[in-house]
C-alpha positions in Angstrom: -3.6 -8.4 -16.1 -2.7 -9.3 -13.0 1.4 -9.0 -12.7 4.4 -9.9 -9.7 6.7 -7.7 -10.0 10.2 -7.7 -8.1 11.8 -4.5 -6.9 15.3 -4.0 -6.2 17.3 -1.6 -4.0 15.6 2.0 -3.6 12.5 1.0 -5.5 12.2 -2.2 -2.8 12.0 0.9 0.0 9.7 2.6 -2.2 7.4 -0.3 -2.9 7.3 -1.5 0.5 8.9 -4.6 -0.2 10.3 -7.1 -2.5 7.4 -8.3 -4.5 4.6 -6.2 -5.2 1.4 -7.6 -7.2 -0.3 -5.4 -9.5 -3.0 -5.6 -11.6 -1.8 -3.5 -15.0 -4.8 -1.7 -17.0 -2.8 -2.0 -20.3 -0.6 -4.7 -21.4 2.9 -3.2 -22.3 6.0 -2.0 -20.5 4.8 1.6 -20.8 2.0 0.7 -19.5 3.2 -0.7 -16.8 5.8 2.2 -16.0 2.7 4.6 -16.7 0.8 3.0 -13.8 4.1 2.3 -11.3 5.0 6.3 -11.6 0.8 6.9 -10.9 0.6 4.6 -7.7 4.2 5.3 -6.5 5.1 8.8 -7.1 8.3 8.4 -5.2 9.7 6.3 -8.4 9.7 9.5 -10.3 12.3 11.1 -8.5 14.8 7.7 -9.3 17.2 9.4 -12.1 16.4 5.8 -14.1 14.5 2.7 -13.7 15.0 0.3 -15.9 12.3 -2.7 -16.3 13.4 -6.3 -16.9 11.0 -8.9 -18.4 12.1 -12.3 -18.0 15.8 -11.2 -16.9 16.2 -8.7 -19.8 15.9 -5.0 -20.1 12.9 -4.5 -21.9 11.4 -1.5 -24.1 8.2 0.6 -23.6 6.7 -1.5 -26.9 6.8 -4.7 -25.4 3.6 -6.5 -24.6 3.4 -8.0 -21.2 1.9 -11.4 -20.0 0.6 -12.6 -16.9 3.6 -14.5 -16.9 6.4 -12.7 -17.5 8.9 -12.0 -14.7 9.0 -8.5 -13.9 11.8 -6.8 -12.0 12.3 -2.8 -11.2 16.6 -2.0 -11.6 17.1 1.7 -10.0 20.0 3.1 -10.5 23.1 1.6 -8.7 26.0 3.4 -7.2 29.4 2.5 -5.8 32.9 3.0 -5.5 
C-alpha cells in the first residue's frame, strides 16, 4: 500500500523532507516502523518515535490504509 507520511523535527532531517511517500509491504504500524527503521537507519538511533494515524498515537496492531494520515513525532526537547 502506497502511504504519505509526514515527518517532524529530527526525523524531517533524516527523511529528507517533510512528506515522504512509501509504498509499505505489510499493512500495520509495525509494519510500517519495520520498514522506516530498514530504509532509514538513522531513525534507530532516535531514543523514541512515536507514529500517529489520523492525529493519534497509534499501536504496532493497528492496520493501516492507504488513507490514513501518517505522521513520525521524535522525541522533543526544551527548557
Amino acid at each position: 500500500m502506497n502511504l504519505k507520511i509526514k515527518a517532524f523535527g529530527i526525523s524531517r532531517d533524516i527523511l529528507g523532507g517533510r512528506e515522504v511517500h512509501l509504498m509499505l509491504n505489510g499493512n500495520s504500524v509495525g509494519d510500517l516502523r519495520h520498514q522506516l527503521f530498514t530504509t532509514y537507519p538513522d531513525l534507530k538511533k532516535l531514543n523514541s518515535l512515536f507514529i500517529a494515524i489520523n492525529l493519534e498515537y497509534a499501536a504496532d496492531e493497528l492496520v493501516l490504509t492507504e488513507k490514513d494520515e501518517v505522521a513520525l513525532i521524535p522525541p522533543v526537547s526544551g527548557g
